[in-house]
FILUM-734201 format. One record per residue (C-alpha): residue number from 1; x, y negated, z. Coordinates in pm, whole numbers, plus 50000, padded with zeros to 5 digits. Layout:
# FILUM-734201
[NUM; [X; Y; Z]]
...
//
This chain:
# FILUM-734201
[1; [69779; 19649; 80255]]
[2; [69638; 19991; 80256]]
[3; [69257; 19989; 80215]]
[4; [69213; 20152; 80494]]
[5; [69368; 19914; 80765]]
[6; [69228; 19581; 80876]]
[7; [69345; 19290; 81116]]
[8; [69325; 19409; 81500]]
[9; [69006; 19170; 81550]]
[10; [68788; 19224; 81222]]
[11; [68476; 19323; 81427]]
[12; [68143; 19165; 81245]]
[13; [67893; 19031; 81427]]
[14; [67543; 18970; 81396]]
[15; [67621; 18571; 81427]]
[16; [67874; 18592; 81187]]
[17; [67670; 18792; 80890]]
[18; [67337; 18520; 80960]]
[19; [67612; 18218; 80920]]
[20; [67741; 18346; 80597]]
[21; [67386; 18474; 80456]]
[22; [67256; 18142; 80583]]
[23; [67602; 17941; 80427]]
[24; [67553; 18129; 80077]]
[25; [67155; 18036; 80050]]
[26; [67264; 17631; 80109]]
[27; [67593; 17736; 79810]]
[28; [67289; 17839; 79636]]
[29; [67085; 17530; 79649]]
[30; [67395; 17251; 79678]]
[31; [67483; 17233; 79332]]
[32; [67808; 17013; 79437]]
[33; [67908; 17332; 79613]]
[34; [67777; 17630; 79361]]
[35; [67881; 17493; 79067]]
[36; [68240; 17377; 79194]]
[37; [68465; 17153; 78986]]
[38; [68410; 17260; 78623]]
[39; [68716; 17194; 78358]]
[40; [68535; 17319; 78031]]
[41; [68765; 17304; 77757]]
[42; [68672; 17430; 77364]]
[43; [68554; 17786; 77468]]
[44; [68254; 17665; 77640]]
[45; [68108; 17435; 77327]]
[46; [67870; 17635; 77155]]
[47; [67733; 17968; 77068]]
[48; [67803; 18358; 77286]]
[49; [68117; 18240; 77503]]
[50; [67872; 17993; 77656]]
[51; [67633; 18233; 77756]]
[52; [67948; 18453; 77899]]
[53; [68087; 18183; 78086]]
[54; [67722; 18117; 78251]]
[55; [67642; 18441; 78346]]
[56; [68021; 18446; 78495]]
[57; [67878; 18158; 78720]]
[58; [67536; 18336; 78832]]
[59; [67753; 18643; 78890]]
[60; [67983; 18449; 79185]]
[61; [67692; 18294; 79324]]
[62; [67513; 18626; 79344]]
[63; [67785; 18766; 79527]]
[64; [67780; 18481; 79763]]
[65; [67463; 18477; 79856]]
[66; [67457; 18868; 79876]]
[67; [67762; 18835; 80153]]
[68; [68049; 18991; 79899]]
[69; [68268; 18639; 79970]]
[70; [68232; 18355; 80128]]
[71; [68351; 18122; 79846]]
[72; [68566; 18207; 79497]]
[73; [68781; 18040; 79225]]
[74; [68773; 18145; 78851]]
[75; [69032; 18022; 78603]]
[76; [69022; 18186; 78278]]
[77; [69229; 18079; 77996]]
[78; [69490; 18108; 77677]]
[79; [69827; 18050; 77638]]
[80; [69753; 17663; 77574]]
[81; [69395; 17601; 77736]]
[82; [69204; 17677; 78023]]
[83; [68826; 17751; 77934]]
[84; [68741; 17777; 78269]]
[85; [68802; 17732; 78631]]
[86; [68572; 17657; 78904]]
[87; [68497; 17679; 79260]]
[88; [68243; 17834; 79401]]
[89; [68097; 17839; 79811]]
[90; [68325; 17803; 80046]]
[91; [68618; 17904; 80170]]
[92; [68576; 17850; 80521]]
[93; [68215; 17882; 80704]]
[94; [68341; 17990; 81039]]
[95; [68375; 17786; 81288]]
[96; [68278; 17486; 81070]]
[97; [68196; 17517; 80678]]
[98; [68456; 17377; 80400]]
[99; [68363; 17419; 80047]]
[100; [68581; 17563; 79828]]
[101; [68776; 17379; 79607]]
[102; [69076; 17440; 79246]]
[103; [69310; 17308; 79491]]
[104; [69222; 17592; 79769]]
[105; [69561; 17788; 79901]]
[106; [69466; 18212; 79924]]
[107; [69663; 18433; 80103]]
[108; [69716; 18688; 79762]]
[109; [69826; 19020; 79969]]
[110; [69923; 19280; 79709]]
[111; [69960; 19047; 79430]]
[112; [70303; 18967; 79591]]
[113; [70413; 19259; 79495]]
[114; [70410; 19170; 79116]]
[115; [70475; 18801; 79152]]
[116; [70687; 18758; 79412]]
[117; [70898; 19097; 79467]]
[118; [70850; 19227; 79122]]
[119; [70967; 18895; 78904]]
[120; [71251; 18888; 79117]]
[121; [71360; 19244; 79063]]
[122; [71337; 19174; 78730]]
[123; [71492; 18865; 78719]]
[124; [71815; 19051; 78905]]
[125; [71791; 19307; 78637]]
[126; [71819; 19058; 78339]]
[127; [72089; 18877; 78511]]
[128; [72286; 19232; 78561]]
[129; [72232; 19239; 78903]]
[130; [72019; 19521; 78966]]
[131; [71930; 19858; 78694]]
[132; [71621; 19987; 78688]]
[133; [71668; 20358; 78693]]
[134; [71941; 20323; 78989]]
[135; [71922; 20466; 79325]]
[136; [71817; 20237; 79572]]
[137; [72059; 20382; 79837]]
[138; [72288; 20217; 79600]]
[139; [72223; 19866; 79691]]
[140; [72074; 19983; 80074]]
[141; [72351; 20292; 80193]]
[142; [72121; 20275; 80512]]
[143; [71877; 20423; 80289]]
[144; [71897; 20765; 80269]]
[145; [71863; 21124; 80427]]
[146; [71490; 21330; 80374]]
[147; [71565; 21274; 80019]]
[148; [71536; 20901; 79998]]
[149; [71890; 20900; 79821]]
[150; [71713; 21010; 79514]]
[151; [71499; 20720; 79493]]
[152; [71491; 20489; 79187]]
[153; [71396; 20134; 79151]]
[154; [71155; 20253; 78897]]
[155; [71006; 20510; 79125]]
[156; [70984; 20234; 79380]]
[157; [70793; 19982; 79157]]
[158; [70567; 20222; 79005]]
[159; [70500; 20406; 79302]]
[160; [70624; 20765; 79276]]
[161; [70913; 20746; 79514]]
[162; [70729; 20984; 79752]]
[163; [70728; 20735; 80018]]
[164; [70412; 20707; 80252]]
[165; [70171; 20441; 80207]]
[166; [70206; 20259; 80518]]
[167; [70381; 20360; 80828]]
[168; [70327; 20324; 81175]]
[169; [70212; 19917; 81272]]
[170; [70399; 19967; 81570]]
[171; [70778; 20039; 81383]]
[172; [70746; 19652; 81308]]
[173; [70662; 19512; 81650]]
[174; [71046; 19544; 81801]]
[175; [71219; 19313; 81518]]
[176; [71353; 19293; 81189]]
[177; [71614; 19514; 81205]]
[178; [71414; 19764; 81413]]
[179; [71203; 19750; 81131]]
[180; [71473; 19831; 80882]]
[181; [71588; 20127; 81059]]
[182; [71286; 20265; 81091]]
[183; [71190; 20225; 80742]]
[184; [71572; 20433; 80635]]
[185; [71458; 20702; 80881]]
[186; [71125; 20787; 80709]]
[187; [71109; 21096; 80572]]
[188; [70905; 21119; 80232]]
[189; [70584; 21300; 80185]]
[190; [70686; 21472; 79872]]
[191; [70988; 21511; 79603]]
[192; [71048; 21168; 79412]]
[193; [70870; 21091; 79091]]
[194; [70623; 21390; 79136]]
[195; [70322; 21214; 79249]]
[196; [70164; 20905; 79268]]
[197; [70167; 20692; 79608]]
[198; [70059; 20329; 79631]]
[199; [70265; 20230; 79867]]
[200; [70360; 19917; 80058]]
[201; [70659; 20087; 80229]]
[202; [70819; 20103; 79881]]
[203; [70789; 19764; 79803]]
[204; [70931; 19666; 80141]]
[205; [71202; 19819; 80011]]
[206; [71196; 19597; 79683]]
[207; [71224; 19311; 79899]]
[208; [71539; 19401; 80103]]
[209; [71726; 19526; 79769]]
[210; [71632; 19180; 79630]]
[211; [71825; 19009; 79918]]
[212; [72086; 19264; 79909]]
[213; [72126; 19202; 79510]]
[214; [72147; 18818; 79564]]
[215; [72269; 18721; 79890]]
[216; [71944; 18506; 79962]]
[217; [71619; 18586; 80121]]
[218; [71337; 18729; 79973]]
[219; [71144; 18390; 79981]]
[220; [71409; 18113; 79890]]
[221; [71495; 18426; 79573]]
[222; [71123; 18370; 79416]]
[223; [71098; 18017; 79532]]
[224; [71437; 17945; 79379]]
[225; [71446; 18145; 79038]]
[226; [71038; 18265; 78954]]
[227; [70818; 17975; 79105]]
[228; [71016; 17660; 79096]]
[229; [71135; 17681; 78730]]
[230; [70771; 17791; 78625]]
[231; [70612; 17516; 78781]]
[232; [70436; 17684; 79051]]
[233; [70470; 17389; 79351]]
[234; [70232; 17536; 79564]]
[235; [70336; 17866; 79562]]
[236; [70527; 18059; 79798]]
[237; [70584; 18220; 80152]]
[238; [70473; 18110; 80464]]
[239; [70271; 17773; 80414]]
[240; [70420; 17424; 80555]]
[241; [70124; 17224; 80706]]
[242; [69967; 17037; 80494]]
[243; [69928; 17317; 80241]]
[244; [69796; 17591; 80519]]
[245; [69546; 17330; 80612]]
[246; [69405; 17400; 80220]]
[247; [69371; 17776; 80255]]
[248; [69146; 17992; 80300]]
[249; [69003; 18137; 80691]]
[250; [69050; 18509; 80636]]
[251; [68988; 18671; 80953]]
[252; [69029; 18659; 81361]]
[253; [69342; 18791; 81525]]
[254; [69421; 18748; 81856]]
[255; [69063; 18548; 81908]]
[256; [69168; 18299; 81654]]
[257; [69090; 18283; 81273]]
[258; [69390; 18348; 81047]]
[259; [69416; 18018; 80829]]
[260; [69804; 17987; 80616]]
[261; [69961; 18264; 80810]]
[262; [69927; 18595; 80631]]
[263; [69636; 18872; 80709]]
[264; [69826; 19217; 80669]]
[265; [69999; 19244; 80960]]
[266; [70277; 19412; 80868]]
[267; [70429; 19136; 80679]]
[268; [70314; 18879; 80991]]
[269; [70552; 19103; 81231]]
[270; [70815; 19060; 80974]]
[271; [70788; 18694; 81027]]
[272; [70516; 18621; 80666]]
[273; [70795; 18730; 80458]]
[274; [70810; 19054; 80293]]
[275; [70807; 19250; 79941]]
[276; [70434; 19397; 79971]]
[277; [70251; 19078; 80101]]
[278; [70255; 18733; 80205]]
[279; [70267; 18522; 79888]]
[280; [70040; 18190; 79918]]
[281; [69931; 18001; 79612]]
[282; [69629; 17830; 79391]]
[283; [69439; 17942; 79126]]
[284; [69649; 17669; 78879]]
[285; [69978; 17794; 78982]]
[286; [69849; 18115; 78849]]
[287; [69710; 17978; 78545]]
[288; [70063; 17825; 78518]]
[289; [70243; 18151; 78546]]
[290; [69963; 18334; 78312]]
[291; [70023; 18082; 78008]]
[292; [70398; 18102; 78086]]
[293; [70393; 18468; 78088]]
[294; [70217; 18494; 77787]]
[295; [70437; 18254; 77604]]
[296; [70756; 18515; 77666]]
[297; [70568; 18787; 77608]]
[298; [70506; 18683; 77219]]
[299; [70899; 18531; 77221]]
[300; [70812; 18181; 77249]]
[301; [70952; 18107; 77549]]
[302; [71195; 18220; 77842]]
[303; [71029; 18158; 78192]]
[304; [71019; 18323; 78471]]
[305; [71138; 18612; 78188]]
[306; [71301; 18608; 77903]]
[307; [71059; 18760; 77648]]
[308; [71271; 19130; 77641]]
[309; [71228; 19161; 78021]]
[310; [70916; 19067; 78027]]
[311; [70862; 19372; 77760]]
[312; [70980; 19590; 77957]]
[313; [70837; 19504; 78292]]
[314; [70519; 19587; 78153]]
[315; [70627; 19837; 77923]]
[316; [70364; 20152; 77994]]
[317; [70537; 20387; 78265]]
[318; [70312; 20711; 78293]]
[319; [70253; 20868; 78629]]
[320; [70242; 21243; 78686]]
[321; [69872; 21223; 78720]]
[322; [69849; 20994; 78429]]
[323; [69813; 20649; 78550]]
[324; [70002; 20367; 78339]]
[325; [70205; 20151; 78587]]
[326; [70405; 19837; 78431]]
[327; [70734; 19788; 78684]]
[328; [70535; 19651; 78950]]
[329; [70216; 19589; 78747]]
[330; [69914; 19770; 78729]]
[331; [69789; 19843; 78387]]
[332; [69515; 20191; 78439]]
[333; [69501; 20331; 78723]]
[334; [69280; 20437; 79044]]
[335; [69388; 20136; 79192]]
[336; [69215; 19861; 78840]]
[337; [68845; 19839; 78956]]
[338; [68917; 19494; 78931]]
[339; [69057; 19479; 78546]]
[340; [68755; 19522; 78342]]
[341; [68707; 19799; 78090]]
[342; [68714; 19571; 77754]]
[343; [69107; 19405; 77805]]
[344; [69319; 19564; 77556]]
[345; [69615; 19850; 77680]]
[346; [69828; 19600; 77641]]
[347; [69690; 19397; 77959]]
[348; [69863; 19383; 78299]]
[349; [69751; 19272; 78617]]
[350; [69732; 19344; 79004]]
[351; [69468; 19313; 79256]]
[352; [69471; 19233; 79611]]
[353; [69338; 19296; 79985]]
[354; [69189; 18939; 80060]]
[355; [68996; 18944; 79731]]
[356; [69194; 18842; 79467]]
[357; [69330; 18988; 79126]]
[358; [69486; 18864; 78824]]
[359; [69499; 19022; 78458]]
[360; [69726; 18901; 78139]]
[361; [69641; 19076; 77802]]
[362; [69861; 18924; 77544]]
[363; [69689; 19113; 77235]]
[364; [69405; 18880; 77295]]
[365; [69639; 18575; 77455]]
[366; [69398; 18600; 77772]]
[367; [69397; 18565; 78133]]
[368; [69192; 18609; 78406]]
[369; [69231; 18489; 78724]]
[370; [68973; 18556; 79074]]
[371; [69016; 18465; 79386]]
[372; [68794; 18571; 79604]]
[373; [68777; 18539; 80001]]
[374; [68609; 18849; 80106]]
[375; [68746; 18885; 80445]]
[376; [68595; 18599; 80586]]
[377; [68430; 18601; 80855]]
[378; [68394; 18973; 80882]]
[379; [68611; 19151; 80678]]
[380; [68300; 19334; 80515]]
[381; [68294; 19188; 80172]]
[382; [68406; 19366; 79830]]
[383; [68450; 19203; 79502]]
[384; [68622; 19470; 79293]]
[385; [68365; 19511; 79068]]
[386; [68291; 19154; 79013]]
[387; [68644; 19044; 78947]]
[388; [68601; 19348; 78670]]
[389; [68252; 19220; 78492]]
[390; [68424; 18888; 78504]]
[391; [68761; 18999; 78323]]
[392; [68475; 19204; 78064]]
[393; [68268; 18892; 78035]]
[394; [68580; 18658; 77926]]
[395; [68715; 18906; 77687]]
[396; [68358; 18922; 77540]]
[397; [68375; 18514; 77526]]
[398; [68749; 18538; 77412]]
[399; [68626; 18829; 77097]]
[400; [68305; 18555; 77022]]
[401; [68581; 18238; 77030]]
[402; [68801; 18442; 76748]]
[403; [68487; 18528; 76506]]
//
């Protein structure tokens, strides 16, 4: 979601800001709650990492009790471990509190776009499906006219198709297929592969050439062939209800709170199911992708990617403007306040809308994993910057680890 939009009923008030202030001093004191469920594994015995891995803690609760969140999960980890992951506050307070717990669902807005729409992209393109430098109008001929024929796939994943960012909410209130045509009749905002756009529109797009390529939705594609075979059980579109009843309360719409039904509303009027947003899962899933991830990237194993794809999904792609995109990662760009300045170039990672980012850097067999629930109650928090002293602070624990 474009950070300038919100949810139609995201206005604070003055109840809402004293519940969480008052909510985050009680996190502060209730160590049950604060300190979460710990698993410490070897990087927490002795020495520096220690220290890192405390002042991660004091760092969440600060932003807690300052109003940045209501409630957080950190898993960091290795390709075999994980040295940390916790839960911290709460991940509902409004209209009753719930603590946060490992096991809490989180709507992950734009980091469906790498794990969800992206995976399967290039899952289609190892399979010989789908070519990266292809024009999309070749697997959508709706597509097209205003230039849009030119379009790549790569330009579409790293965001240089000249597409807009978002367009109008109200092109998605009339149906799907409304939707669809709408989205072929946009004309672009500049020539493709000129400038730089982060776009949702584009990755839309992703997610209908994904069905088109394989004959199966967007959802039962990444359910199917990326989170299934990696393990991920609690990860995908649109929650059933037991799992929804474990996520997170974002914000209101309609005068009720948003819990296991997507925030941006885009993908809600597209039914929860669409190539920019609306991926659910838990902080382990993720930690199950991460070490999976990092196992193909050094060749030692072949899921969701075999280790050549994975290569060159995040294979530097260098914007006009100079910004290094993987296809459908982030790697440096405007867009990483939330990576952390000491990962290596090699890392690659996405952030999200609701508050929550994940980074991968295989030179030092790392990830780092935040979920945050910023929205909730009043749509006011930020936690950019923390996710990014975080992701510093466990390469800084990693570095002391390897000495």
């Amino acid at each position: 979601m474009h950070p300038s939009l919100r949810s139609s009923d995201n206005r604070a008030t003055a109840l809402s800001r004293r519940s969480l202030l008052k909510l985050a001093a009680w996190t502060a004191m209730c160590s049950q709650c604060a300190r979460g469920s710990a698993m410490s594994l070897e990087w927490l015995n002795e020495g520096d990492a220690s220290v890192a891995y405390e002042t991660i803690r004091s760092l969440v609760r600060a932003a807690i009790a300052g109003g940045q969140t209501s409630g957080a999960v950190v898993c960091i980890g290795d390709s075999e471990r994980i040295a940390l992951h916790e839960a911290f506050g709460f991940r509902q307070i409004e209209p009753r509190p719930v603590p946060m717990t490992r096991e809490t669902l989180f709507d992950l807005a734009s980091l469906t776009k790498p794990l969800a729409t992206g995976l399967s992209v290039m899952k289609l393109v190892e399979e010989g499906a789908l070519e990266i430098d292809q024009l999309a109008q070749h697997y959508l001929p709706s597509f097209r006219g205003e230039g849009k024929e030119n379009i790549t796939l790569r330009q579409l994943l790293i965001h240089t198709s000249g597409l807009t960012p978002d367009n109008a909410l109200a092109d998605y209130l009339d149906g799907q297929a409304e939707a669809w045509r709408r989205i072929d009749q946009l004309p672009l905002l500049g020539e493709p592969g000129t400038k730089f756009r982060y776009s949702d529109v584009g990755f839309i797009v992703l997610g209908r050439i994904v069905e088109a390529a394989s004959s199966l939705s967007l959802d039962q594609f990444a359910r199917e062939r990326i989170h299934a075979p990696s393990r991920m059980s609690s990860t995908g579109y649109c929650p059933a209800e037991e799992p929804r009843g474990r996520a997170v309360t974002t914000e209101r719409r309609n005068g009720e709170w948003i819990q296991g039904e997507v925030h941006d509303p885009r993908a809600h009027a597209l039914g929860g199911v669409a190539g920019h947003a609306g991926l659910f899962a838990t902080s382990g899933d993720l930690a199950t992708l991460a070490q999976s991830l990092l196992r193909s990237w050094r060749g030692e194993g072949s899921l969701p990617l075999k280790p050549e794809t994975l290569r060159l999904m995040t294979a530097d792609n260098t914007t006009p403007e100079g910004h290094r995109r993987g296809l459908g990662w982030d790697k440096q760009s405007s867009y990483s306040s939330n990576r952390g300045t000491e990962l290596s170039e090699a890392a690659f990672g996405h952030g999200g809308f609701t508050g929550t980012s994940i980074w991968i850097d295989p030179e030092q067999d790392l990830f780092v994993i935040f979920l945050g629930n910023r929205l909730h109650p009043d749509g006011k928090g930020s936690v950019n910057s923390l996710a990014g002293e975080i992701a510093n602070l466990a390469s800084a624990g990693r570095a002391q680890e390897s000495r």
